[in-house]
C-alpha positions as CSV (number, residue, x, y, z in Angstrom):
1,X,-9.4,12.5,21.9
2,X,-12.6,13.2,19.7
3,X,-13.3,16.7,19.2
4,X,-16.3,17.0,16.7
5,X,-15.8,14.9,13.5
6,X,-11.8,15.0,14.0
7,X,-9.7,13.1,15.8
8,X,-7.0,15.2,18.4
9,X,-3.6,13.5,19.5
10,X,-1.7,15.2,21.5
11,X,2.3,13.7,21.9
12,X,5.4,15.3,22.9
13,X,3.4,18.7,23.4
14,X,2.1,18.9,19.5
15,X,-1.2,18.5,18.7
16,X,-2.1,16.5,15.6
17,X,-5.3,16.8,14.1
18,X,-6.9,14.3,11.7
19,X,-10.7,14.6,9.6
20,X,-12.4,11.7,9.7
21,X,-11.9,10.3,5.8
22,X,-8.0,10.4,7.2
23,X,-8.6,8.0,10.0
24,X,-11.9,6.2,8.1
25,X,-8.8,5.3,5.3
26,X,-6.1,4.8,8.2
27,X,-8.0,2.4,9.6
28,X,-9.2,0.2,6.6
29,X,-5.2,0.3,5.1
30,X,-4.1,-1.0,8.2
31,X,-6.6,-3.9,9.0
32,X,-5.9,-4.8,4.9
33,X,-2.6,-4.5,5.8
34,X,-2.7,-6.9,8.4
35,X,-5.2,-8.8,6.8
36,X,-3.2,-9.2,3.9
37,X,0.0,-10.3,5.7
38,X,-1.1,-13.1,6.5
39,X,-1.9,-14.3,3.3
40,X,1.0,-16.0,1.6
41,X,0.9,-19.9,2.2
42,X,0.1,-22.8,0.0
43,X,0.7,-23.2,-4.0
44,X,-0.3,-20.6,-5.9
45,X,-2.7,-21.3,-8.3
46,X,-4.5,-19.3,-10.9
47,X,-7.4,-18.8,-8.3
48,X,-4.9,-17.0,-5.5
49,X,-2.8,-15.2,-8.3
50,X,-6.1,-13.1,-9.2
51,X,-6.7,-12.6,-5.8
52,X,-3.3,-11.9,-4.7
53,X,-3.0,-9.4,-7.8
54,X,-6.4,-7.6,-7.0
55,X,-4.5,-7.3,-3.4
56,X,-1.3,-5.9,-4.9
57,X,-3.3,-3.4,-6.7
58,X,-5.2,-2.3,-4.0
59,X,-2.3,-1.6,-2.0
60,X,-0.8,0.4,-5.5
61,X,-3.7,2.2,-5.3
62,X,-4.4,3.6,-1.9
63,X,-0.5,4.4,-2.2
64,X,-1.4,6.3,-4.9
65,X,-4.2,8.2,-3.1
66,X,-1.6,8.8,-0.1
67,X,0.8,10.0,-2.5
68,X,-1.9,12.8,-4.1
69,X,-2.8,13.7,-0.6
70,X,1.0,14.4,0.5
71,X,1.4,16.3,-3.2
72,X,-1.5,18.8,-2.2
73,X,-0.1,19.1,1.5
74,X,-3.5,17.1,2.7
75,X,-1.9,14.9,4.9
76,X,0.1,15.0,8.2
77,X,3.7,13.7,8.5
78,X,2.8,11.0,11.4
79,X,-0.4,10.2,9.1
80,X,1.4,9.2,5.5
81,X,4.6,7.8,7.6
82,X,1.9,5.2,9.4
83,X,0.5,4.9,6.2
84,X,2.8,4.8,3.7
85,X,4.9,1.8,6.3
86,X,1.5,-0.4,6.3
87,X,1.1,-0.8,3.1
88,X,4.9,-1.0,1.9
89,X,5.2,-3.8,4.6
90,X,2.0,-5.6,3.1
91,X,3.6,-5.1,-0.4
92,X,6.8,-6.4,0.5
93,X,5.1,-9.8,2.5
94,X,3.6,-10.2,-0.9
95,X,6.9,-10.2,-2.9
96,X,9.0,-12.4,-0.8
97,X,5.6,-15.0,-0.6
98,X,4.8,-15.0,-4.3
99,X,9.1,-14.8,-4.8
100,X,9.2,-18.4,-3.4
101,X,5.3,-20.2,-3.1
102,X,5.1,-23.2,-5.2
103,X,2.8,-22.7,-8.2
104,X,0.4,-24.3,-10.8
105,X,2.4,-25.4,-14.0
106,X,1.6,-22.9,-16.6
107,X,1.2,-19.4,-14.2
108,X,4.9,-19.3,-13.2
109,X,5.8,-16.2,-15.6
110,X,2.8,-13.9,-14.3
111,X,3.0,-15.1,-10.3
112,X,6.8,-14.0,-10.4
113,X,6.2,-10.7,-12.6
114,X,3.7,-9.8,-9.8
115,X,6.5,-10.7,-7.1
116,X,8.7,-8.4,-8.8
117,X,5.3,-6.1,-9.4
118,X,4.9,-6.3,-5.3
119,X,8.4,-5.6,-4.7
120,X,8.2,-2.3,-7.1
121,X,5.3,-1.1,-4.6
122,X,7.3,-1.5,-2.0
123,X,9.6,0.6,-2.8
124,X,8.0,2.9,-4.3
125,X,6.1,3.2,-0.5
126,X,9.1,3.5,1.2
127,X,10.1,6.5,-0.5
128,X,6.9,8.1,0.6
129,X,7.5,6.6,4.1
130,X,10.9,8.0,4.1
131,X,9.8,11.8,2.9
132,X,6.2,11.9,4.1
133,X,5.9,16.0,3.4
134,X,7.5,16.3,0.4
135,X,5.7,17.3,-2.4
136,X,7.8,16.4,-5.6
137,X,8.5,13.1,-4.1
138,X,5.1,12.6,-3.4
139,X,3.7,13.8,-6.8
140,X,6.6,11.9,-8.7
141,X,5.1,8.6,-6.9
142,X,1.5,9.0,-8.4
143,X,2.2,8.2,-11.6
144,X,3.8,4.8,-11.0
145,X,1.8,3.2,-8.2
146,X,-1.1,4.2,-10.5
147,X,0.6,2.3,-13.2
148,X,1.2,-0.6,-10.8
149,X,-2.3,-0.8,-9.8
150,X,-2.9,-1.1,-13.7
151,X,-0.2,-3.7,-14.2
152,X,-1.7,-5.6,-11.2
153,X,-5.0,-5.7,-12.7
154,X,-4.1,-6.8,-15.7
155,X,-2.7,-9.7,-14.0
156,X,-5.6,-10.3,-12.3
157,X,-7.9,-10.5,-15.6
């Protein structure tokens, strides 16, 4: 239900209560999500590893965002469990893809460094996924997925 500029769900007899920047961002992190998933066919070229490293790095950085929000207690548990599981699985589908796509002579080193880049994300997502209210976790996450989304640009350059 939409009460005002907040959006009311109502399961198992608990009301959960999101502003509308929380489901504005859950709903543009789950269509890239999806978007993104589907992604990962064909050789990889130096065209589709800049693209597939801006993507990488997008999904480092709205982890990152998730993770500040679960650190300052902005975010619900159902919200950053959604969350953080969208964009881990979009991490991971990049990972295995970019693991074992064919690619351009010359481009192997950085396609696989951003697999293993991907995979990293992943990870570190699932950890949020896996403690969506805890604080430390979430604040000891910011740091590296903003340092992935770095590492993923500069693969993108």
């Amino acid at each position: 239900m939409i009460e005002g500029e907040r959006l009311i769900l109502v399961r198992g007899g608990q009301t959960i209560s999101f502003g509308k920047t929380a489901v504005r961002r859950a709903a543009v992190a789950t269509l890239a999500a999806l978007a993104l998933a589907g992604c990962n066919g064909g050789t990889v070229d130096e065209h589709t590893l800049k693209r597939d490293a801006e993507k990488v790095g997008s999904l480092a950085t709205e982890g990152e965002l998730l993770a500040n929000d679960v650190s300052k207690g902005r975010s619900t548990k159902p919200f950053a469990q959604v969350q953080a599981k969208a964009l881990a699985a979009a991490a991971a589908e990049f990972a295995a893809g970019l693991a074992k796509r064919p690619t351009s002579p010359g481009i192997e080193h950085d396609v696989r460094r951003l697999a293993k880049l991907a995979g990293k994300v992943s990870r570190e997502l699932e950890q949020l996924r896996a403690h969506p209210m805890d604080r430390g976790v979430a604040a000891a996450l910011g740091k590296p997925l903003r340092d992935d989304a770095d590492a993923a640009d500069e693969l993108a350059k």
